[in-house]
TIVEX-512413 format. One record per residue: residue in three letters; chain; x, z, y of N, C-alpha, C in turn. Coordinates in nm, 2 decimals. Atoms other than C-alpha are relative to their C-alpha. Layout:
REM TIVEX-512413
  code  unit    n_c1    n_c3    n_c2   ca_c1   ca_c3   ca_c2    c_c1    c_c3    c_c2
   ALA     A       X       Z       Y       X       Z       Y       X       Z       Y
...
REM end
This chain:
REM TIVEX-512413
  code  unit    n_c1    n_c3    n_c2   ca_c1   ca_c3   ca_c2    c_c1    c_c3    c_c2
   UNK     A   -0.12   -0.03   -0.05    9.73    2.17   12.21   -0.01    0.10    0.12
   UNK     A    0.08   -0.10   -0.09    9.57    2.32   12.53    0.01    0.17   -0.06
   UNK     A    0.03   -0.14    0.05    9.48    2.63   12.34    0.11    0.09   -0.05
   UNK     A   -0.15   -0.05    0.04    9.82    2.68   12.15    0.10    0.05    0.12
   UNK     A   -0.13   -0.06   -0.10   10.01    2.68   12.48   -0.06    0.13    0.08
   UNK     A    0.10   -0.08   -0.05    9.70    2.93   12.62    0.09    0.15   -0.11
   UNK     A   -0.02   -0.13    0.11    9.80    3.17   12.31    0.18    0.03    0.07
   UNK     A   -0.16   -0.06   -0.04   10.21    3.15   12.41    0.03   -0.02    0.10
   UNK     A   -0.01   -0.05   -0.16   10.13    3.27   12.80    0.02   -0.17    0.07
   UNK     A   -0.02    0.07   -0.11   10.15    2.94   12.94   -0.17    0.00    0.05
   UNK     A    0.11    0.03   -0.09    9.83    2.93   13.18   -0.02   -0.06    0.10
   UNK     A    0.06    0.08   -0.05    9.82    2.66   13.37    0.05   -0.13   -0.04
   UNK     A   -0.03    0.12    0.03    9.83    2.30   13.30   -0.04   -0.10    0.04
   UNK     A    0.08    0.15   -0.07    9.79    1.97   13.47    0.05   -0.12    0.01
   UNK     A    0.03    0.13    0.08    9.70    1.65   13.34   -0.06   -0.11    0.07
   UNK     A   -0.01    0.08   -0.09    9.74    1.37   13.52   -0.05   -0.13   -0.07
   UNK     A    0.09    0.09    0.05    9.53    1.08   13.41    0.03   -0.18    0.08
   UNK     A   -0.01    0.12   -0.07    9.58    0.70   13.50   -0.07   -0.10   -0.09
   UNK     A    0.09    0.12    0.11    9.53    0.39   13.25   -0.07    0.06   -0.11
   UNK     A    0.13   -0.07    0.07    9.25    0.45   13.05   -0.04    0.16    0.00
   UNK     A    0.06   -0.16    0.01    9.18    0.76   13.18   -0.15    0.08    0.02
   UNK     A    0.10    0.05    0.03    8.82    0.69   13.14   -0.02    0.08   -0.13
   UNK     A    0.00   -0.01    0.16    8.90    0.72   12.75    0.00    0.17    0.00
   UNK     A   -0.03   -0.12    0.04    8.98    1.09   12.80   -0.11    0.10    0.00
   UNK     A    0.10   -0.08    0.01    8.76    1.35   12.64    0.07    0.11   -0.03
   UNK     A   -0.03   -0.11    0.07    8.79    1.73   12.59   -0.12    0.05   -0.11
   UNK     A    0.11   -0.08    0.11    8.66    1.95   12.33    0.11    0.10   -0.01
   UNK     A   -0.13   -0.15    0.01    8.78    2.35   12.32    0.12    0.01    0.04
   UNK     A   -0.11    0.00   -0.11    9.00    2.32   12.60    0.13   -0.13   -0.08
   UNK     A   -0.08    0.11    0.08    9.21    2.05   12.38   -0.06   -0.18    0.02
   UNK     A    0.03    0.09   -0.01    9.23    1.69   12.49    0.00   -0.12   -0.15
   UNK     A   -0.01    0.06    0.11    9.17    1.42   12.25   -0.03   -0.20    0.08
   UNK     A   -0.04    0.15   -0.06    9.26    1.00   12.35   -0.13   -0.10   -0.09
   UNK     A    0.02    0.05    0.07    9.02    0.75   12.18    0.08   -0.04   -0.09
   UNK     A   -0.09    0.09    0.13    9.27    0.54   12.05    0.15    0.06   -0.06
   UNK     A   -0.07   -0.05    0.06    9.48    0.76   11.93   -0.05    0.10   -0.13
   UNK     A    0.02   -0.07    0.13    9.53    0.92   11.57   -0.05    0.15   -0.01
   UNK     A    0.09   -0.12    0.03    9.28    1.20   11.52    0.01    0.04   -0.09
   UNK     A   -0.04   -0.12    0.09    9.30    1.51   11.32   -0.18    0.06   -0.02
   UNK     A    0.13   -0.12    0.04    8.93    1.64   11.12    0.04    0.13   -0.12
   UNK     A    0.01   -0.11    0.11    8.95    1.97   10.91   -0.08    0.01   -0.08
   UNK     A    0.10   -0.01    0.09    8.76    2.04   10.60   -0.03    0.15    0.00
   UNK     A    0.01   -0.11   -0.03    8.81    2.41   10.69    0.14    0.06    0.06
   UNK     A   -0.12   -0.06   -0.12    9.03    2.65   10.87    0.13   -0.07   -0.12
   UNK     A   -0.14    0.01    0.01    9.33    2.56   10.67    0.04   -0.16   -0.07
   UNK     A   -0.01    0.18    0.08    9.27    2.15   10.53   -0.01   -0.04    0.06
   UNK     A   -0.01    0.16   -0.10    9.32    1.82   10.70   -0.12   -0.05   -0.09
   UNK     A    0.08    0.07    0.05    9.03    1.63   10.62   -0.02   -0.13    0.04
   UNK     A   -0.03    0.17   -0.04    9.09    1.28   10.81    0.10    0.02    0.08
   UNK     A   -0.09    0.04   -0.07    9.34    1.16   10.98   -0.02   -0.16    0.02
   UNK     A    0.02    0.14   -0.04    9.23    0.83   11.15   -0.01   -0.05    0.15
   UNK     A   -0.01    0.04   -0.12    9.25    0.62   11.44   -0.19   -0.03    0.07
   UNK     A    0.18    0.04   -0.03    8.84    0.51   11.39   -0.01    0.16   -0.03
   UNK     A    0.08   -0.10   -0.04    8.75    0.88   11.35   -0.06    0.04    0.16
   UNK     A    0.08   -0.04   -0.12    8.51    1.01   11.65    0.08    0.09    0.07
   UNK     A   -0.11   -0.13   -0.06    8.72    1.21   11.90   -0.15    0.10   -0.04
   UNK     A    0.09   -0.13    0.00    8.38    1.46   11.90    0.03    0.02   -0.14
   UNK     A    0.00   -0.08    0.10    8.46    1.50   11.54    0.11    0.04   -0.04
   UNK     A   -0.17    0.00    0.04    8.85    1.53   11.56    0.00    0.18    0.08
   UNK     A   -0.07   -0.11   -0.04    9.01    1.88   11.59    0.13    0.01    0.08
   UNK     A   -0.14    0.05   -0.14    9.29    1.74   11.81    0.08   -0.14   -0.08
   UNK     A   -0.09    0.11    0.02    9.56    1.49   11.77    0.09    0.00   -0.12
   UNK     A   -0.10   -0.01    0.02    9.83    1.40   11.54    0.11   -0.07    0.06
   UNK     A   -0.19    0.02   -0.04   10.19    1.41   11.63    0.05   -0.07   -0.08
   UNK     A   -0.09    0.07    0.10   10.30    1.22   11.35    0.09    0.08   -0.09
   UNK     A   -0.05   -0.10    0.09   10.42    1.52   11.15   -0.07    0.03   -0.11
   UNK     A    0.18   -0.03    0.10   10.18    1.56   10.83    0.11    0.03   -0.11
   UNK     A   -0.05   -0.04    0.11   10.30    1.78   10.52   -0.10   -0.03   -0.12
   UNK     A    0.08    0.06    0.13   10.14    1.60   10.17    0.05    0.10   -0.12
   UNK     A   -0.08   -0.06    0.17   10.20    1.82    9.88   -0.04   -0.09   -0.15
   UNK     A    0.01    0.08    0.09   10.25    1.68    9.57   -0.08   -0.01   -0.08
   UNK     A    0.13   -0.01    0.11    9.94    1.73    9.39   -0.11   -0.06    0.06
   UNK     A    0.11    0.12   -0.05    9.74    1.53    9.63    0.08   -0.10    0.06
   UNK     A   -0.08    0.16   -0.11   10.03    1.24    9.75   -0.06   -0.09   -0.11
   UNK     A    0.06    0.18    0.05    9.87    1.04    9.48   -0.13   -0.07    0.08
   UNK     A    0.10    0.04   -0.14    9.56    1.01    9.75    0.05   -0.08    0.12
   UNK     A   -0.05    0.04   -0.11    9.82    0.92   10.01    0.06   -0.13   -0.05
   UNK     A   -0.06    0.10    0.11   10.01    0.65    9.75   -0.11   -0.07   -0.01
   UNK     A    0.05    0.08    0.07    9.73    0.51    9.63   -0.12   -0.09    0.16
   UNK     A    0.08    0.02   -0.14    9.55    0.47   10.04    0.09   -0.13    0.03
   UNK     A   -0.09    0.09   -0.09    9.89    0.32   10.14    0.00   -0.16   -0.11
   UNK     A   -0.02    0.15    0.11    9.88    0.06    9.84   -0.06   -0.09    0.05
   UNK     A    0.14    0.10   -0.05    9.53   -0.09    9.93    0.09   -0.05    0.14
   UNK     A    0.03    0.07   -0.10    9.61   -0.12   10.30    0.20   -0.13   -0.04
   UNK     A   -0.14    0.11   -0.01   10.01   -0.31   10.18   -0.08   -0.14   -0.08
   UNK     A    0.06    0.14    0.05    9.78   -0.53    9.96   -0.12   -0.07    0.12
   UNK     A    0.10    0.02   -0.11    9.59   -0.63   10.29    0.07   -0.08    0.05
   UNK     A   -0.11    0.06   -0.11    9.78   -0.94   10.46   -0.04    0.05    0.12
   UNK     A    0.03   -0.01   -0.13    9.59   -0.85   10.74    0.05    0.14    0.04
   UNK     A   -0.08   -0.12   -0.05    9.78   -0.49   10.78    0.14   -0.04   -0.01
   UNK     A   -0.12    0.05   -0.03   10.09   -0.70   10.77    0.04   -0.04    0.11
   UNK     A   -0.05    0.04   -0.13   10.34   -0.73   11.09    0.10   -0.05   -0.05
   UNK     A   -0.08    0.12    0.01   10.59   -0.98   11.15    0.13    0.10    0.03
REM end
């Protein structure tokens, strides 16, 4: 995110840190949270994980909760989400 706002003239930014701010690591000017949803690439233009257990040192930044699935691989995303609904233990009240 860092670097995006670097490319459209914003230069300076400051990041104010409190609870678990411990947790907070950078990599290529871009912060990344442990326990938040991490972004790996399989190359410049593929998502290659999206997970909460990925390694921030191996995540390329964050997700925002925005993710485009095309239809020729949503059966990977369908068939992920099935396993974890047949899981009672990924069930909330």
């Amino acid at each position: 995110m860092l670097t995006a706002l670097k490319r459209n003239g914003i230069a300076e930014v400051v990041i104010v840190v409190g609870y678990l701010g411990e947790k907070v690591e950078s990599f290529d000017g871009d912060i990344v949270f442990d326990e938040e949803v991490k972004v790996s690439l399989v190359d410049e233009s593929r998502v290659g994980v999206v997970s909460k257990s990925l390694a921030p040192k191996q995540a390329i930044g964050e997700s925002i909760g925005i993710e485009r699935i095309r239809a020729s691989t949503s059966h990977i995303l369908f068939a992920e989400l099935g396993e974890m609904m047949d899981d009672p233990t990924n069930w909330q009240e």
